[in-house]
mmCIF entry with sequence, helices, sheets and N, C-alpha, C, O atoms, coordinates in Angstrom:
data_MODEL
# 
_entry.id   MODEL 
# 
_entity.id                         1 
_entity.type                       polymer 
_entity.pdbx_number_of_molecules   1 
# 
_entity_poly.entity_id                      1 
_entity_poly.type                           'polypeptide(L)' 
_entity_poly.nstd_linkage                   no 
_entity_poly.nstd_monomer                   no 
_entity_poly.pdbx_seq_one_letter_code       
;(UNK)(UNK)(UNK)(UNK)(UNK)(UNK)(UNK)(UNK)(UNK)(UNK)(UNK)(UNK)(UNK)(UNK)(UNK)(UNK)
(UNK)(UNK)(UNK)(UNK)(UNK)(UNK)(UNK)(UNK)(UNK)(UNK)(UNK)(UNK)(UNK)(UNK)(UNK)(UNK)
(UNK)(UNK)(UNK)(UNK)(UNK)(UNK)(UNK)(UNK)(UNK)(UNK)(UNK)(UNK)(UNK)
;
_entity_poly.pdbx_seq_one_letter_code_can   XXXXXXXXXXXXXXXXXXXXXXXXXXXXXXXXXXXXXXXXXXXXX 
_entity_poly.pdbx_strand_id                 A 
# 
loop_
_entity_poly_seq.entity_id 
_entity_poly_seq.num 
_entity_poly_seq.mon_id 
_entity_poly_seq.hetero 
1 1  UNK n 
1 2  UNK n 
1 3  UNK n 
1 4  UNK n 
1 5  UNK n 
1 6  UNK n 
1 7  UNK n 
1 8  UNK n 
1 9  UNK n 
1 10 UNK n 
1 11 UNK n 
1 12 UNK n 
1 13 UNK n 
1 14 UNK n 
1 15 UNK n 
1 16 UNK n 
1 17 UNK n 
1 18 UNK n 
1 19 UNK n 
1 20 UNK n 
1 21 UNK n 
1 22 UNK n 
1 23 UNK n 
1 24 UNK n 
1 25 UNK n 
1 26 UNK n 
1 27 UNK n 
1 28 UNK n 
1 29 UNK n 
1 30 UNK n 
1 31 UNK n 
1 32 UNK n 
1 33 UNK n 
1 34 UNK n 
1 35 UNK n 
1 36 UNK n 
1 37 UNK n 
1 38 UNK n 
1 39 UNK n 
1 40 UNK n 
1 41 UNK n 
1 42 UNK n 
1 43 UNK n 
1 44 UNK n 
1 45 UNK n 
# 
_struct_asym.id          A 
_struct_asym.entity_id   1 
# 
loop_
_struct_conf.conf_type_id 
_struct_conf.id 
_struct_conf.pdbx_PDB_helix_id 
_struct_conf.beg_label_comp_id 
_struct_conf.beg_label_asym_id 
_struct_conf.beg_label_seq_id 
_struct_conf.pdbx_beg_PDB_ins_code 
_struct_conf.end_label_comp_id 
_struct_conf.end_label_asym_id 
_struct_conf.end_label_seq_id 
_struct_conf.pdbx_end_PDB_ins_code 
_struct_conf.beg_auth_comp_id 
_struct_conf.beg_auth_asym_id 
_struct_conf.beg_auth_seq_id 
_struct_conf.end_auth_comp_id 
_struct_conf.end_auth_asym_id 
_struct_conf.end_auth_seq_id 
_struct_conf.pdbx_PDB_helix_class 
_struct_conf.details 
_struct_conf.pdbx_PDB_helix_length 
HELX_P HELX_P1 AA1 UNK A 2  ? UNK A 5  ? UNK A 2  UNK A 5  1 ? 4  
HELX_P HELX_P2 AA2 UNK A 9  ? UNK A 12 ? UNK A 9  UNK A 12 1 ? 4  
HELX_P HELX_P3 AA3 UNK A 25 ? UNK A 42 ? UNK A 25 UNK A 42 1 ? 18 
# 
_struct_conf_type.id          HELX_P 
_struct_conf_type.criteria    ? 
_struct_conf_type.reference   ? 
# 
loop_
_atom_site.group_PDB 
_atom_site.id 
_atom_site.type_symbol 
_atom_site.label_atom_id 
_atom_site.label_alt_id 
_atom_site.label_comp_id 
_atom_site.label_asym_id 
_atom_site.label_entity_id 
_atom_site.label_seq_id 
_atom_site.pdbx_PDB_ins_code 
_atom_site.Cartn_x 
_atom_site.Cartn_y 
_atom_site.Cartn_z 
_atom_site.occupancy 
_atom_site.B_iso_or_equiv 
_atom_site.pdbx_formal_charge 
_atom_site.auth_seq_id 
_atom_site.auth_comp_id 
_atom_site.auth_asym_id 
_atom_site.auth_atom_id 
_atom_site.pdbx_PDB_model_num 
ATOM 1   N N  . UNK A 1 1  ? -11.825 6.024   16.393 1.00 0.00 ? 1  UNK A N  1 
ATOM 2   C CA . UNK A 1 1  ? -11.801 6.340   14.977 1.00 0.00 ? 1  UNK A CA 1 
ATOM 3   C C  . UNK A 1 1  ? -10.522 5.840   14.307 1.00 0.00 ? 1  UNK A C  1 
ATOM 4   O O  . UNK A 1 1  ? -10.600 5.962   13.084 1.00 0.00 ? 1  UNK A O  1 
ATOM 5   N N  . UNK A 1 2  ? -9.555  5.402   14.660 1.00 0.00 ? 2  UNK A N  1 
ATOM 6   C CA . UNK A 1 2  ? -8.385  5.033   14.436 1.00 0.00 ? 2  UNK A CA 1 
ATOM 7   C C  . UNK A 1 2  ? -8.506  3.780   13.997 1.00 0.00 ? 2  UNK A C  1 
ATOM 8   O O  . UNK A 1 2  ? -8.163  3.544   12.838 1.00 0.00 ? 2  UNK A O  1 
ATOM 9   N N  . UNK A 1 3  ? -8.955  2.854   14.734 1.00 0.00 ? 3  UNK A N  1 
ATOM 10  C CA . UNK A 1 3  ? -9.200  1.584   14.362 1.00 0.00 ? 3  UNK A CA 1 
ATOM 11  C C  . UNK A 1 3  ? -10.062 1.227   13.421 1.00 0.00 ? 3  UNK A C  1 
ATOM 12  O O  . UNK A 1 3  ? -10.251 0.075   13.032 1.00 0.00 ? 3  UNK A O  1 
ATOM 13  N N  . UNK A 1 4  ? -10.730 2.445   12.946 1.00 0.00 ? 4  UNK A N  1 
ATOM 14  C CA . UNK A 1 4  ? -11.577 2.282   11.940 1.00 0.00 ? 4  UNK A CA 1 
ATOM 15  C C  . UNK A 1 4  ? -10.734 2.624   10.637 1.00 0.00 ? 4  UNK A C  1 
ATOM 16  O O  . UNK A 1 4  ? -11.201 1.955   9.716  1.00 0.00 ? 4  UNK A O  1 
ATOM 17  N N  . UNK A 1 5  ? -10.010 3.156   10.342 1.00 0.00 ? 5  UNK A N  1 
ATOM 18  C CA . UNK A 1 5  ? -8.739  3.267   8.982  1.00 0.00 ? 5  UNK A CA 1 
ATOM 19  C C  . UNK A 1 5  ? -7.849  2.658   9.469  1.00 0.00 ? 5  UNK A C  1 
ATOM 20  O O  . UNK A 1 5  ? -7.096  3.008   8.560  1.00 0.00 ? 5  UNK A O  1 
ATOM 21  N N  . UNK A 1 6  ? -7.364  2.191   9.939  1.00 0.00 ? 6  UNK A N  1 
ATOM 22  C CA . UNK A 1 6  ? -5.590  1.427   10.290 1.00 0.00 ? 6  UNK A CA 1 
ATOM 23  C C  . UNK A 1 6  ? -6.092  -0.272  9.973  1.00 0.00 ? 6  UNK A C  1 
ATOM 24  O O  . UNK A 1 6  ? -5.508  -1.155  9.344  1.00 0.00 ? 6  UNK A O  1 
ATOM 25  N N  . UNK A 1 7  ? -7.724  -0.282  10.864 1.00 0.00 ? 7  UNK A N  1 
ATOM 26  C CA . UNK A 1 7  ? -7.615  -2.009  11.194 1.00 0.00 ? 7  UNK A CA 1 
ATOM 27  C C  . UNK A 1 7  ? -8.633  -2.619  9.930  1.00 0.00 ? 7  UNK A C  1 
ATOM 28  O O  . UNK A 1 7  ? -9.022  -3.783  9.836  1.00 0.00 ? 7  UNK A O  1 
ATOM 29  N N  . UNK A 1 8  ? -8.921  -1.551  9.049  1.00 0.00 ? 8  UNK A N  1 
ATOM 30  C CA . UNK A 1 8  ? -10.367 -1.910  8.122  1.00 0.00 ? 8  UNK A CA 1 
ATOM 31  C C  . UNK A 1 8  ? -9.904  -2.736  7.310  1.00 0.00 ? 8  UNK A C  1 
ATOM 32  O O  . UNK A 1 8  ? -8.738  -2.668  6.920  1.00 0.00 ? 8  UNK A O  1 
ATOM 33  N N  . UNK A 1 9  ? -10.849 -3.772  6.873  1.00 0.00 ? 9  UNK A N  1 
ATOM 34  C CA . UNK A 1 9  ? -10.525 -4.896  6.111  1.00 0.00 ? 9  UNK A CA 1 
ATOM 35  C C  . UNK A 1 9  ? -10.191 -4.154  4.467  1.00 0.00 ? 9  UNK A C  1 
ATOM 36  O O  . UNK A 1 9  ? -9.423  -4.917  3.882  1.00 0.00 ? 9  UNK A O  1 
ATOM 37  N N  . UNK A 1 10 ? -10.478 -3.131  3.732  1.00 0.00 ? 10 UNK A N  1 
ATOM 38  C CA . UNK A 1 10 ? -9.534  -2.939  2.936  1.00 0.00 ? 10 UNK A CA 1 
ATOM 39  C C  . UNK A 1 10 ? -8.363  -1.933  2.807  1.00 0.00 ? 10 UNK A C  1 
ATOM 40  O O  . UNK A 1 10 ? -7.777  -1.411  1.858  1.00 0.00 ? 10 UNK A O  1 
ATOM 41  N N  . UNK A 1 11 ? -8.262  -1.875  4.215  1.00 0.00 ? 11 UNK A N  1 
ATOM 42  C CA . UNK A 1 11 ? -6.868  -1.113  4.199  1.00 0.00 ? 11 UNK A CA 1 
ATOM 43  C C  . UNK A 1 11 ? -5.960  -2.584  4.132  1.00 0.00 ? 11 UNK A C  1 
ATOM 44  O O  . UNK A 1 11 ? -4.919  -2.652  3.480  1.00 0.00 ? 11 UNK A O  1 
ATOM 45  N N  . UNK A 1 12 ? -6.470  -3.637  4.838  1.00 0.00 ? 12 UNK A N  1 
ATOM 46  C CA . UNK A 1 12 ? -5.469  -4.648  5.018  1.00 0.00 ? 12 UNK A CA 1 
ATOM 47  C C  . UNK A 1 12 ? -5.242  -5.727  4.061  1.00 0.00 ? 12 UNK A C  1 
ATOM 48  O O  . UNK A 1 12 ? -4.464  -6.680  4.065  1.00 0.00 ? 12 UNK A O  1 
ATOM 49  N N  . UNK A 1 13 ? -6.114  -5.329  3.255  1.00 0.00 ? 13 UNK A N  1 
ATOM 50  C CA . UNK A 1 13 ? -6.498  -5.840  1.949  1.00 0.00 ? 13 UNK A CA 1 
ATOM 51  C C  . UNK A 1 13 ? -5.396  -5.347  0.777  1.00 0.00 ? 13 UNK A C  1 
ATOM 52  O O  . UNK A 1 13 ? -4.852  -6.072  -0.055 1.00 0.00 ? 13 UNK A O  1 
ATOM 53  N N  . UNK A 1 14 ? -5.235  -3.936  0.957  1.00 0.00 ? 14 UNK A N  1 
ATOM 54  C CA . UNK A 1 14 ? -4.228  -3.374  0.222  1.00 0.00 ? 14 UNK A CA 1 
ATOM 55  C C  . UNK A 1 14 ? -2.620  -3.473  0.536  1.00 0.00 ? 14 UNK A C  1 
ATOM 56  O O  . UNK A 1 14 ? -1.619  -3.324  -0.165 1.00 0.00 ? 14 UNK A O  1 
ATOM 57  N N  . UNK A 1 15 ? -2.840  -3.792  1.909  1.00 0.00 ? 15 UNK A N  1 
ATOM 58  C CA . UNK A 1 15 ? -1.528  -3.674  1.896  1.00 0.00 ? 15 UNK A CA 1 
ATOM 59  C C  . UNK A 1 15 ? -0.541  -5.178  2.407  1.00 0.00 ? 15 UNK A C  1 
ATOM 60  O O  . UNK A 1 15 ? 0.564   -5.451  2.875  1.00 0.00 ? 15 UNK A O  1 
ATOM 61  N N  . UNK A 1 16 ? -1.790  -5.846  1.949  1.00 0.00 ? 16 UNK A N  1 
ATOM 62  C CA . UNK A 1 16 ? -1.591  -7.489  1.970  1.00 0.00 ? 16 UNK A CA 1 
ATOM 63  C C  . UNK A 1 16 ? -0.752  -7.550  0.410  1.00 0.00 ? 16 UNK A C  1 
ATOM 64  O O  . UNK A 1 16 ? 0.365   -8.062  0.334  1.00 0.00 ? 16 UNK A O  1 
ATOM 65  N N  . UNK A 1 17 ? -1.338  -7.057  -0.594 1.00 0.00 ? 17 UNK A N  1 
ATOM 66  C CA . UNK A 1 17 ? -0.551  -7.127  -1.691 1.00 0.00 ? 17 UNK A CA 1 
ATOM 67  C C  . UNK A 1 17 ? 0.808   -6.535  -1.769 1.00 0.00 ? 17 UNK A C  1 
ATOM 68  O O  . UNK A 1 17 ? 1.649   -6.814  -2.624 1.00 0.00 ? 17 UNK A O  1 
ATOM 69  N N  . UNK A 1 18 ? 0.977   -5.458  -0.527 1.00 0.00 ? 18 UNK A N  1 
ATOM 70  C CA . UNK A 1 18 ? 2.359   -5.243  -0.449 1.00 0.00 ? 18 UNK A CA 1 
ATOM 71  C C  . UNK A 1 18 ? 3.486   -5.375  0.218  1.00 0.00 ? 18 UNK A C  1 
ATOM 72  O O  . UNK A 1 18 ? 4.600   -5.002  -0.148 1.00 0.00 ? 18 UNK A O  1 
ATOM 73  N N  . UNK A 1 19 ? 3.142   -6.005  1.383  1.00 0.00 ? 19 UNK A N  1 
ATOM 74  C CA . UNK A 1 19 ? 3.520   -6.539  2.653  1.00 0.00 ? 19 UNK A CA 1 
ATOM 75  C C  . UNK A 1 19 ? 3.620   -8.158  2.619  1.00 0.00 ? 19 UNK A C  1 
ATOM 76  O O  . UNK A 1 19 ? 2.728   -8.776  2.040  1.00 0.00 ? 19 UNK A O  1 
ATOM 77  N N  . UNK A 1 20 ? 4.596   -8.790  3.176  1.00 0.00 ? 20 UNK A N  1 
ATOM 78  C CA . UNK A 1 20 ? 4.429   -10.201 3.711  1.00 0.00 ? 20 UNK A CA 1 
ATOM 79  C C  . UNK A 1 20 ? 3.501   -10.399 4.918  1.00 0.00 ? 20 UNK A C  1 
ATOM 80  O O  . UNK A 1 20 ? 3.343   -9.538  5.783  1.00 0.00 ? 20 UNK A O  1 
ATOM 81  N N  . UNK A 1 21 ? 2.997   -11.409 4.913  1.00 0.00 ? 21 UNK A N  1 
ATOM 82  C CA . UNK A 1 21 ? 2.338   -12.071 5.703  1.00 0.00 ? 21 UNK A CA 1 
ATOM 83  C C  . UNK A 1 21 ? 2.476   -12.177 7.351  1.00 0.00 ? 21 UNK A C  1 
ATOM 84  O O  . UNK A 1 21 ? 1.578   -12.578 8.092  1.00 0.00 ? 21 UNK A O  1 
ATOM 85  N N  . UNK A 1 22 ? 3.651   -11.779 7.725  1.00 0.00 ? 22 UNK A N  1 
ATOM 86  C CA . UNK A 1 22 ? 4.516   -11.807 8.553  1.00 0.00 ? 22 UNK A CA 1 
ATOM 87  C C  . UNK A 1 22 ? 4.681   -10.428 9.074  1.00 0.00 ? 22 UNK A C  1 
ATOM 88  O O  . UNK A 1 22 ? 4.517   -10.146 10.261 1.00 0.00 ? 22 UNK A O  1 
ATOM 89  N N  . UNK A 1 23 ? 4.944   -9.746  8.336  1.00 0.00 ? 23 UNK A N  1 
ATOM 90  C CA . UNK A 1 23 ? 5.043   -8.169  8.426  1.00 0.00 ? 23 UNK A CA 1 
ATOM 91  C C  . UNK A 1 23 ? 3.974   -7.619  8.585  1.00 0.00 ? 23 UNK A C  1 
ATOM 92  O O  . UNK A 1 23 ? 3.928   -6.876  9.566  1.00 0.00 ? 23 UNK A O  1 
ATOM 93  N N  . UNK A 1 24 ? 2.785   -7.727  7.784  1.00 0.00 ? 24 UNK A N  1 
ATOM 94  C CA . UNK A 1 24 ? 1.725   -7.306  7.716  1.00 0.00 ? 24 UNK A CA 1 
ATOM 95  C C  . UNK A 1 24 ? 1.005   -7.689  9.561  1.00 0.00 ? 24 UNK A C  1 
ATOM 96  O O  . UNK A 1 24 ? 0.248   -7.005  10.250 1.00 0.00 ? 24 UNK A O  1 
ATOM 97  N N  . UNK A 1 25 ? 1.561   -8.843  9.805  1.00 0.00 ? 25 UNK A N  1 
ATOM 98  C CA . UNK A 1 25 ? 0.961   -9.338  10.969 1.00 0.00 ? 25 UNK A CA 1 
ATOM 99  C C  . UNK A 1 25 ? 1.563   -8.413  12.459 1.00 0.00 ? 25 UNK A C  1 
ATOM 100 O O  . UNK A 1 25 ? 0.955   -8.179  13.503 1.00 0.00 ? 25 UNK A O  1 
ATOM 101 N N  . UNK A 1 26 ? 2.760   -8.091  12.112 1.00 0.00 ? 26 UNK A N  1 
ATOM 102 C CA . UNK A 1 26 ? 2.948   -7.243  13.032 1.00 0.00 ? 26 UNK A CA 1 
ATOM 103 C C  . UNK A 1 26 ? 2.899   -5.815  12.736 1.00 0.00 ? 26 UNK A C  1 
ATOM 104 O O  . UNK A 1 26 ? 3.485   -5.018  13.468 1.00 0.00 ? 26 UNK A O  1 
ATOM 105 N N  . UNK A 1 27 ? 2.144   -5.384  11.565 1.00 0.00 ? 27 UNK A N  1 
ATOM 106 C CA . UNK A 1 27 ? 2.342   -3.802  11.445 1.00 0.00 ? 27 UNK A CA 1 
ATOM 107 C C  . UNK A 1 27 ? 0.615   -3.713  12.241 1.00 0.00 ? 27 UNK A C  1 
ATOM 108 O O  . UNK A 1 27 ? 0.208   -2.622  12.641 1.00 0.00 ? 27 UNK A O  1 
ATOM 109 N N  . UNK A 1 28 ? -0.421  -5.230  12.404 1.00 0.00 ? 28 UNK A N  1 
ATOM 110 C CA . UNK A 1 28 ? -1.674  -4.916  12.789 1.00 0.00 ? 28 UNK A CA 1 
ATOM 111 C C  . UNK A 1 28 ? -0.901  -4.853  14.463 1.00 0.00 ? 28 UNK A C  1 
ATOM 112 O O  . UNK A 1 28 ? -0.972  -3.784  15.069 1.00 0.00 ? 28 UNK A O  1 
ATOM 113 N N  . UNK A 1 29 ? -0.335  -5.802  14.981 1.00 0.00 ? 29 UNK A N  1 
ATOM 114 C CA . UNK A 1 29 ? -0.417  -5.862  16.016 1.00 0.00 ? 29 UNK A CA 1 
ATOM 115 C C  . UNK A 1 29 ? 0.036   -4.672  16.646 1.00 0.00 ? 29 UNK A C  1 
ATOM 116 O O  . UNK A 1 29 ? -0.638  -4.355  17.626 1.00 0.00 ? 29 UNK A O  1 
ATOM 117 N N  . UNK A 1 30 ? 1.266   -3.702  16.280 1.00 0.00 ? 30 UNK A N  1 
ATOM 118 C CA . UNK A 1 30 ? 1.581   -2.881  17.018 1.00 0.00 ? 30 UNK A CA 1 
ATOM 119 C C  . UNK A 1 30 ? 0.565   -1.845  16.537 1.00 0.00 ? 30 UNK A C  1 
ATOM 120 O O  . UNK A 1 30 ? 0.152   -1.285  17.553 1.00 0.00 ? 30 UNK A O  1 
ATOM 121 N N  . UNK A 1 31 ? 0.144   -1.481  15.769 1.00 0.00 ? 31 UNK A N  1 
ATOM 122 C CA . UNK A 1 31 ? -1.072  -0.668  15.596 1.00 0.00 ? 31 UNK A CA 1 
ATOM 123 C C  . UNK A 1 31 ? -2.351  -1.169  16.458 1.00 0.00 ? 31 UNK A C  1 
ATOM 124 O O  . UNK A 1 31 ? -3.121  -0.250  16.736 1.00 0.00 ? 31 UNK A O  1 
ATOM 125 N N  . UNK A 1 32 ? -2.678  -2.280  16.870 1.00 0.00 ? 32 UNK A N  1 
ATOM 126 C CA . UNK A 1 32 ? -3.753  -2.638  17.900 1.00 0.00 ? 32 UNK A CA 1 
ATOM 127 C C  . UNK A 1 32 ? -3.334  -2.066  19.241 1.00 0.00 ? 32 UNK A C  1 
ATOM 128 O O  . UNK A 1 32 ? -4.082  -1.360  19.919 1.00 0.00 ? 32 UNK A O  1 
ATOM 129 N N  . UNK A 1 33 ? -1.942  -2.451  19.636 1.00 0.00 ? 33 UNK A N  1 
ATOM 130 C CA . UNK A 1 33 ? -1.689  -2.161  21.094 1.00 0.00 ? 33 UNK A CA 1 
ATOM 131 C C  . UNK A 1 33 ? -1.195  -0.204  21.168 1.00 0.00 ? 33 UNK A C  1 
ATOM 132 O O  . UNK A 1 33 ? -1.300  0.360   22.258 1.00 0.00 ? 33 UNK A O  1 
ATOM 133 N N  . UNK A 1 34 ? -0.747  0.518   20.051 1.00 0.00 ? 34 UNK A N  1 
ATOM 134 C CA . UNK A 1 34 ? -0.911  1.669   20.026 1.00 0.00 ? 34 UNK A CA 1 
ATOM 135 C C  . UNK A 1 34 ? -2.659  2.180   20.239 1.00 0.00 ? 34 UNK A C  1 
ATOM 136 O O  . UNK A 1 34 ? -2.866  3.352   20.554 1.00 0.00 ? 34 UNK A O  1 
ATOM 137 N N  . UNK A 1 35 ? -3.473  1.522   20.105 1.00 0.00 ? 35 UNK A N  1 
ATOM 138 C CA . UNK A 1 35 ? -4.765  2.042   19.731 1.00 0.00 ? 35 UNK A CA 1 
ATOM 139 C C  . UNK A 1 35 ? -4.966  1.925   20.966 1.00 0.00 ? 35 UNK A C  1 
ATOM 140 O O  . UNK A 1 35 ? -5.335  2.970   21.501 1.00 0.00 ? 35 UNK A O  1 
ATOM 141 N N  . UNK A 1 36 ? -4.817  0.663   21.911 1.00 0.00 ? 36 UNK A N  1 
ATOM 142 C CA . UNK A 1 36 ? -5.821  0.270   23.164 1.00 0.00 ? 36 UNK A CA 1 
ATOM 143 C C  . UNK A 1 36 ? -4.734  0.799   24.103 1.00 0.00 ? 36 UNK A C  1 
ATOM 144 O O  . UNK A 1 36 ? -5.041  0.662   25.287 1.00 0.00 ? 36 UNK A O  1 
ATOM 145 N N  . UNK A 1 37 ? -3.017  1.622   23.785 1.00 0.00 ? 37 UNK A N  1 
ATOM 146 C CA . UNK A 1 37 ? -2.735  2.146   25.287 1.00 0.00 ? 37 UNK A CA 1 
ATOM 147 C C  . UNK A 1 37 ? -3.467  3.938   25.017 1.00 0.00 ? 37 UNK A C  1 
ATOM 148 O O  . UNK A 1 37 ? -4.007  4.435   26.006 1.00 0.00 ? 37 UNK A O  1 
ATOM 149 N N  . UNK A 1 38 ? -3.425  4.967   23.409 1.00 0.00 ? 38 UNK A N  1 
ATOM 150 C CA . UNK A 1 38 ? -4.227  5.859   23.144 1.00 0.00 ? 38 UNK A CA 1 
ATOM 151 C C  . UNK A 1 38 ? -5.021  6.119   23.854 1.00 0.00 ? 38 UNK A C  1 
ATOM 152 O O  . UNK A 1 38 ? -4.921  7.148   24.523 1.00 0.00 ? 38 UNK A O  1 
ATOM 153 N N  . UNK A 1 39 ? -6.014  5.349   23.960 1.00 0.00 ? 39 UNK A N  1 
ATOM 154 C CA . UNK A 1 39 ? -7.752  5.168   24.474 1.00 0.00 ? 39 UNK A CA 1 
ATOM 155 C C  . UNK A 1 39 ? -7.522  5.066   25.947 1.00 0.00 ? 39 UNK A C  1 
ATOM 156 O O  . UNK A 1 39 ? -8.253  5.755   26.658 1.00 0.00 ? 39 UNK A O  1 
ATOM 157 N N  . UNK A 1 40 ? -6.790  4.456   26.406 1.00 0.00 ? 40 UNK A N  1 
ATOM 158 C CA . UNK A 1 40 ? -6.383  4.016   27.968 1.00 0.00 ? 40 UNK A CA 1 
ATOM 159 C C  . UNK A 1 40 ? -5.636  5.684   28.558 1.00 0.00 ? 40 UNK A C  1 
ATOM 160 O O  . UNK A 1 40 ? -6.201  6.219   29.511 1.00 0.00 ? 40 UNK A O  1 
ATOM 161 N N  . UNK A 1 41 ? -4.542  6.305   28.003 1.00 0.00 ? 41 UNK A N  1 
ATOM 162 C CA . UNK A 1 41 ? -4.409  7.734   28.352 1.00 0.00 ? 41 UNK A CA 1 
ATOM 163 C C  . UNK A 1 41 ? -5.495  8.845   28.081 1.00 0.00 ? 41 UNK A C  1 
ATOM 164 O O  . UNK A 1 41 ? -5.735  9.880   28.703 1.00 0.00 ? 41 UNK A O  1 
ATOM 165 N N  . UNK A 1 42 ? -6.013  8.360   27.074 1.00 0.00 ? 42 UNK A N  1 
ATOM 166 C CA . UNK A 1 42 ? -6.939  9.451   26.858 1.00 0.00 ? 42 UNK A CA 1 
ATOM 167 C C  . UNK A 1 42 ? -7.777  9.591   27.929 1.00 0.00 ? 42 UNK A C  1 
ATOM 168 O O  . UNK A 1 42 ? -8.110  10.627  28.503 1.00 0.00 ? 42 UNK A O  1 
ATOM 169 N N  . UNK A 1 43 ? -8.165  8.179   28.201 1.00 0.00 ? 43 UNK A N  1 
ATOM 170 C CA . UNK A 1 43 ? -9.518  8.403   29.295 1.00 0.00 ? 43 UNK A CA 1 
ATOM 171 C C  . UNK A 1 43 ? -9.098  8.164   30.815 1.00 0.00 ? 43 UNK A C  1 
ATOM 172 O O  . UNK A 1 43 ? -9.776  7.740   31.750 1.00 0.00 ? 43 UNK A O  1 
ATOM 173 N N  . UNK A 1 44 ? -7.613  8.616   30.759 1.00 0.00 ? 44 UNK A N  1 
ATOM 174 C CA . UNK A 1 44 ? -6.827  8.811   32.287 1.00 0.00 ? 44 UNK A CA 1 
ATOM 175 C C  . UNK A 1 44 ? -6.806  10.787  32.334 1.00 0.00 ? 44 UNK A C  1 
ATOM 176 O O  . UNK A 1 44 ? -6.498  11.444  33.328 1.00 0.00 ? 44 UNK A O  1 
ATOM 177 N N  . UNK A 1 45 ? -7.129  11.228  31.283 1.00 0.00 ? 45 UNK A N  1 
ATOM 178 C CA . UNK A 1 45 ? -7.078  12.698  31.126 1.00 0.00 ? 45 UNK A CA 1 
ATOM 179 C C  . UNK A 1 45 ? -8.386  13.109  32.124 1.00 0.00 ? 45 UNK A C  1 
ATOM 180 O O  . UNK A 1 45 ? -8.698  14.290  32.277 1.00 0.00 ? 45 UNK A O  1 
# 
């Protein structure tokens, strides 16, 4: 469910107008690899 508000095309849409290109590129990436180690502990529970 996370990746569904953090990674949605108009969340990134919005905050393309406020973010550089550059920035924006790493606020997805560390939000991708927060999501896929999440999911990886969760389902070590």
């Amino acid at each position: 469910m996370m990746a569904v508000t953090i990674l949605s095309l108009p969340s990134v849409i919005m905050l393309k107008k406020v973010l550089k290109t550059k920035l924006l590129a790493i606020f997805i990436a560390i939000c991708d690899v927060d999501i896929v180690v999440v999911g990886y502990a969760d389902n070590a529970i």
